[in-house]
C-alpha positions in Angstrom: 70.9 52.4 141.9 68.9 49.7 144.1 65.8 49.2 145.0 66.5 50.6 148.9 68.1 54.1 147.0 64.6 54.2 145.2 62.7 53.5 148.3 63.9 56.3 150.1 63.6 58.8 147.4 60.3 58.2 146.5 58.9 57.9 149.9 58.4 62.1 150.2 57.4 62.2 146.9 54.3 59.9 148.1 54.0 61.4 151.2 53.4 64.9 149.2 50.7 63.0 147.1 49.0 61.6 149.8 48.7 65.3 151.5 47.6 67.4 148.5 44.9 64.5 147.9 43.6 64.9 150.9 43.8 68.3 151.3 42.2 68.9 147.7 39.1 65.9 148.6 38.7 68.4 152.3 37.7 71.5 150.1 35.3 69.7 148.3 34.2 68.1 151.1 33.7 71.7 152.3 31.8 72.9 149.7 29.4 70.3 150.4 28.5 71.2 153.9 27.4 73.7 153.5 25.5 73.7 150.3 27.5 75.1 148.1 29.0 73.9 144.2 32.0 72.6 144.5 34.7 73.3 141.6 35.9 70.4 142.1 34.4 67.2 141.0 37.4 64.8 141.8 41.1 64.5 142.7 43.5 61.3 142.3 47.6 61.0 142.7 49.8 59.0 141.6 54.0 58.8 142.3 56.1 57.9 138.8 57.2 54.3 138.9 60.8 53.2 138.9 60.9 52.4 135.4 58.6 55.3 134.2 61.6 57.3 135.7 64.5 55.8 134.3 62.6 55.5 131.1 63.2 59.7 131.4 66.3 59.2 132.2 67.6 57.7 129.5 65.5 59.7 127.4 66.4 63.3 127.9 70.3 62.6 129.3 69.5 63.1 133.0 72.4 63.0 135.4 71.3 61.0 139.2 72.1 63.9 141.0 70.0 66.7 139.0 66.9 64.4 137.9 64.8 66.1 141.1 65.2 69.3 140.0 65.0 68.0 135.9 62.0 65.6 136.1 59.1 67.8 137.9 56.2 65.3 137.4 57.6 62.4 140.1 54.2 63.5 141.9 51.3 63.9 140.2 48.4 65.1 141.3 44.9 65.1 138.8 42.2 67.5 139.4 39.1 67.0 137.6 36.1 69.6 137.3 32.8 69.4 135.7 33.2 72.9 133.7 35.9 74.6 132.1 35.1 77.9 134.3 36.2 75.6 136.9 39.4 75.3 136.3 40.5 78.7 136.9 38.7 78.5 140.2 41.0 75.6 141.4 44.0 77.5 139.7 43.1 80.6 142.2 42.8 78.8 145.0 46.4 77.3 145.0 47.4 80.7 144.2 45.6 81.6 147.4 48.1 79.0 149.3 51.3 80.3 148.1 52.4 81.8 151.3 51.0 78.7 153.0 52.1 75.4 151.4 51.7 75.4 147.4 54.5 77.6 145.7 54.2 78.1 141.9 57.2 77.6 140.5 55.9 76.6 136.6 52.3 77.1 134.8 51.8 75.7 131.6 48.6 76.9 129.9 47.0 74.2 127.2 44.0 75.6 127.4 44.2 78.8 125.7 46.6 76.6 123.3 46.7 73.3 123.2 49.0 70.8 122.0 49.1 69.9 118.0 47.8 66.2 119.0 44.7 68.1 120.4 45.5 67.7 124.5 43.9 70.0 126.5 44.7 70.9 130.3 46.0 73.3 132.7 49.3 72.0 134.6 51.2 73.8 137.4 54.4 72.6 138.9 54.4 73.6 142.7 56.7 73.5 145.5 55.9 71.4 148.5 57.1 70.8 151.7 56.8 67.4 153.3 58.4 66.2 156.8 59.4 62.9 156.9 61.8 60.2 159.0 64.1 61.4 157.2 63.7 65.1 158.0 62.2 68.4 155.4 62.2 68.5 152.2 61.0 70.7 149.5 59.1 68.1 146.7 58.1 69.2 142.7 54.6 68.2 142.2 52.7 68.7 138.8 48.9 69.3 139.8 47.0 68.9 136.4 43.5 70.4 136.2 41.2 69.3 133.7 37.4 68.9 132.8 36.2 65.7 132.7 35.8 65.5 129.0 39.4 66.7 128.8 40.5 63.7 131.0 38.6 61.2 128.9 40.3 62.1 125.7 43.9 62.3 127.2 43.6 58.5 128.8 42.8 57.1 125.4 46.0 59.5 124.1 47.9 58.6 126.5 47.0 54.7 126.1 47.6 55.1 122.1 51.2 56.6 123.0 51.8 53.8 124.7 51.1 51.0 122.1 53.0 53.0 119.7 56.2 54.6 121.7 54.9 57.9 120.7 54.6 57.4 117.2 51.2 56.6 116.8 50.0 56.3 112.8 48.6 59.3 110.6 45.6 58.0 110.4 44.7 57.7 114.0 45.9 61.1 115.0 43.9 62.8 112.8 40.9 60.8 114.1 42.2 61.9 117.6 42.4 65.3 116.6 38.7 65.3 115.6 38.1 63.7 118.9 39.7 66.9 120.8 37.6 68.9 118.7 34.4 66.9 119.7 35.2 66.8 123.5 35.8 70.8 123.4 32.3 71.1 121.9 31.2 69.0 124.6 32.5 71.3 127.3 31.6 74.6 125.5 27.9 73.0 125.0 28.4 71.5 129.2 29.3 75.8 130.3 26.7 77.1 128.1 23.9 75.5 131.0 26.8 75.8 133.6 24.3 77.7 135.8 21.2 75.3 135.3 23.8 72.0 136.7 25.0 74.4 139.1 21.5 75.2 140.7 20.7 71.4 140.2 23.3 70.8 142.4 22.8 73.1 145.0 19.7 72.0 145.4 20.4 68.1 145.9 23.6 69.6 148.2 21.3 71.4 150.4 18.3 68.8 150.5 21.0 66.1 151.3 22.8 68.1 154.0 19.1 69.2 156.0 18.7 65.3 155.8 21.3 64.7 157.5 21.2 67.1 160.4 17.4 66.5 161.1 18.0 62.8 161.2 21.1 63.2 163.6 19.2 65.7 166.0 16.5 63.5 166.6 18.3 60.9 167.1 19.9 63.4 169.5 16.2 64.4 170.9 15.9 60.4 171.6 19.1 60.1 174.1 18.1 63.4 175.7 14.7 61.5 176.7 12.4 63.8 174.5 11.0 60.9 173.0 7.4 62.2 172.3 9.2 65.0 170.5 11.9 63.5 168.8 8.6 60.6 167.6 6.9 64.2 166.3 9.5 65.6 164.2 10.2 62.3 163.5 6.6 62.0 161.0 7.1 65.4 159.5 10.6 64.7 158.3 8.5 61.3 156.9 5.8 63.5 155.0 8.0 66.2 154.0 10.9 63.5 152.8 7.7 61.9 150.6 6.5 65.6 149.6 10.0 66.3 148.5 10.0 69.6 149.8 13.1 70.9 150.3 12.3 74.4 151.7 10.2 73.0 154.3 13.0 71.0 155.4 15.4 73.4 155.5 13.0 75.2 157.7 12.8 71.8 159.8 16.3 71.6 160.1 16.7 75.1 161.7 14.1 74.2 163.7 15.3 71.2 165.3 18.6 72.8 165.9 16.8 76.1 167.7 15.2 73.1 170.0 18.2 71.1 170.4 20.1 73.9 171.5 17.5 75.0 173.8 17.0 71.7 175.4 20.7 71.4 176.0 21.0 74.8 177.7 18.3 73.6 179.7 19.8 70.7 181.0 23.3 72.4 181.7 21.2 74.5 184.1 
């Protein structure tokens, strides 16, 4: 097969990574606007190379004409989350886009078990359409979804694999095990002050948002000519930004919008 066979079938396959990235980094994006935690701490892709493929290939005896169907993970897509409760969250929300764009096809849970070299994660294998120049097709991606503990552990696993074609020493698995073992205390230890982060969070979401629409709607005020005004909210945002009050602020962000809605109905009359 040659390199223009290869271009062409991969080119969907990072087309559907390039969508599910971006659709994953909008709902968090989401979340954020309007205060709220976000299950989702951060999302990256990534389409298997050419050699990475045929490696497969010639691993498991997979015939050209079947290894679409056979190899599922040409698209990946990596979702990490802060808590372990999270994952399940992100799990029910592809669920929730089923009839929409993300059919579940596969689920495989190594959470509630995970693998004997200690790897923990949750992976699905979805269904996903992509239209292309060369027309629609149905692509397998494997989203995996993982704390970021989890991920940490699996990149040195998966670097060790690597160095030692999948045979990697006695010695060091056992110290890999105890690894796992460690990082799961982590998370456990991470979810048992889940809601104390979460609040945390919120908080810093909420102050940071209120920043930003006070500082664009007087900036607003200023091109509507309601300088005087826009100079006065201007020094409270200044002394309540010092104060760090954030529930002030919030109140000065409703506020500003009440007036800047007011001053534009005014001006359309």
């Amino acid at each position: 097969m040659g390199t223009k066979y290869w271009q062409e079938l991969l080119i969907p396959y990072q087309q559907a990574v390039d969508e599910i990235v971006l659709k994953f980094n909008s709902l968090k994006k989401q979340y954020a606007k309007i205060g709220e935690y976000s299950p989702i701490e951060s999302v990256y892709g990534r389409v298997k190379s050419v050699s990475s493929i045929l490696e497969k290939i010639q691993q498991y005896g997979v015939e050209f004409d079947t290894l679409e169907e056979t190899i599922q993970d040409i698209a990946g897509v990596r979702i990490m989350c802060q808590f372990q409760e999270d994952i399940q969250e992100v799990v029910e929300h592809i669920r929730k886009r089923e009839r929409c764009d993300m059919e579940i096809i596969k689920t495989k849970d190594y959470l509630t078990e995970s693998k004997p070299s200690g790897y923990k994660s949750y992976h699905l294998i979805i269904r996903y359409p992509v239209y292309s120049v060369a027309g629609y097709k149905d692509i397998l991606v494997e989203i995996q979804i993982r704390t970021l503990a989890m991920n940490f552990w699996s990149i040195i696993e998966h670097s060790l694999n690597y160095k030692y074609k999948q045979n990697i020493p006695s010695k060091v698995q056992e110290r890999l095990q105890n690894a796992a073992k460690a990082v799961n205390e982590i998370d456990r230890e991470m979810s048992s002050i889940r809601g104390e982060i979460q609040n945390a969070q919120r908080l810093f979401g909420l102050k940071s948002s209120s920043v930003s629409s006070i500082l664009e709607n007087i900036g607003y005020l200023y091109k509507l000519n309601q300088g005087e005004k826009a100079a006065n909210y201007e020094a409270i945002f200044d002394e309540l930004f010092e104060q760090e009050d954030i529930i002030q602020l919030i109140l000065l962000r409703k506020e500003l919008e009440s007036q800047v809605s007011l001053i534009e109905s005014e001006v359309e009359k």
